[in-house]
C-alpha positions as CSV (number, residue, x, y, z in Angstrom):
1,X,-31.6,-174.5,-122.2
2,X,-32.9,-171.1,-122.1
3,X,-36.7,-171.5,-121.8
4,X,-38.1,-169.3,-125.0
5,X,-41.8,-167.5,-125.3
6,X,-43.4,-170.3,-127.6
7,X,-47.3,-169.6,-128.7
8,X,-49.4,-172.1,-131.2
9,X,-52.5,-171.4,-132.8
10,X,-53.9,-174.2,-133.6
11,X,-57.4,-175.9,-134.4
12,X,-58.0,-179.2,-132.0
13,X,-59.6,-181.3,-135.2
14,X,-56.3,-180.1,-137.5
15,X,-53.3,-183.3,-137.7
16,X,-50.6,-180.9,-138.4
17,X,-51.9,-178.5,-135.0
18,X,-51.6,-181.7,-133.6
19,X,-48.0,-183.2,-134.6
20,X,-46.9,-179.2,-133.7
21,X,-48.2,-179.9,-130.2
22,X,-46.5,-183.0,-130.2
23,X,-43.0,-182.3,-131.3
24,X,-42.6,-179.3,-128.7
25,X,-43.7,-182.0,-126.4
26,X,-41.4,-184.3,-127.5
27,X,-38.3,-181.8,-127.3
28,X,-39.6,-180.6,-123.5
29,X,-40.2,-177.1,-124.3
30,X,-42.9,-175.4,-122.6
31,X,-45.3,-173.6,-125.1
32,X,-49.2,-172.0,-124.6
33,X,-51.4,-172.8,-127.5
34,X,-55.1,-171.9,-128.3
35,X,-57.3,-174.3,-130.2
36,X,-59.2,-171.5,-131.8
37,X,-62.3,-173.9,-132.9
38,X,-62.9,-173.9,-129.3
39,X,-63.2,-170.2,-129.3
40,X,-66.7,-168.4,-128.8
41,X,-67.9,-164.8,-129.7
42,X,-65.7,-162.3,-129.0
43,X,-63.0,-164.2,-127.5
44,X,-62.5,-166.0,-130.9
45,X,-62.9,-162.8,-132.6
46,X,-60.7,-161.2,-130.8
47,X,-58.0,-163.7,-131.3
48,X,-58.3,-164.6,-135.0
49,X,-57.4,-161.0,-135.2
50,X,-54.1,-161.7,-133.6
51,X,-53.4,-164.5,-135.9
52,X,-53.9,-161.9,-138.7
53,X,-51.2,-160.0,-137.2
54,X,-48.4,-163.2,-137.8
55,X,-50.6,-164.7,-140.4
56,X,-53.1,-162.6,-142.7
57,X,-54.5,-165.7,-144.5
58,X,-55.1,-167.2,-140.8
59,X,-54.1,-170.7,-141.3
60,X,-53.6,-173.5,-138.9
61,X,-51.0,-173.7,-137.0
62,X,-49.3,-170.7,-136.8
63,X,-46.4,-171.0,-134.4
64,X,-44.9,-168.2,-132.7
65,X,-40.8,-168.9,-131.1
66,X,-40.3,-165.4,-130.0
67,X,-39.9,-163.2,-132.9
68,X,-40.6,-166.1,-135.4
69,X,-43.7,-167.0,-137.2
70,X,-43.8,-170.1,-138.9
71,X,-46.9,-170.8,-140.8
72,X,-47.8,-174.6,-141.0
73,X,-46.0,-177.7,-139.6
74,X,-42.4,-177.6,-140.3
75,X,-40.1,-179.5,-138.4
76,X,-37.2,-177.9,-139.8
77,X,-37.8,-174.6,-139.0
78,X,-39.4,-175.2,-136.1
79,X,-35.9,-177.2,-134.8
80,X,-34.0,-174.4,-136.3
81,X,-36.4,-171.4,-134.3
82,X,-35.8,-173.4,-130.9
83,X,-32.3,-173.9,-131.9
84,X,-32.3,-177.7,-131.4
């Protein structure tokens, strides 16, 4: 499989960051992912602003397949987005 540009924004405390994290796991893909509660200063600030871009009410997780956002845990979409 083609390997696709997967980004999570996520908070480390947050179950559905968590079972995100774990079903791209579980389907081998590789993904990057930033537990934002783990930011400091301007490095946090700086990326809650990018969430904003994808998600202006800057919930957790907001998952980024390419040139999909999907906003929350959904296993469907997120299956459908990787094409699985």
């Amino acid at each position: 499989m083609v390997s696709k540009a997967i980004k999570v924004f996520s908070l480390s405390t947050c179950s559905h960051c968590k079972a995100c994290k774990k079903l791209l796991n579980d389907l081998s893909m590789d993904f990057d992912y930033i537990d934002v509660d783990m930011l400091q200063g301007e490095e946090r600030k700086a990326i809650i602003e990018e969430v904003k871009k994808h998600n202006q009410r800057c919930s957790f997780p907001t998952i980024i397949i390419q040139n999909t956002v999907i906003v929350g845990y959904k296993e469907k979409e997120i299956r459908e987005a990787l094409n699985k």
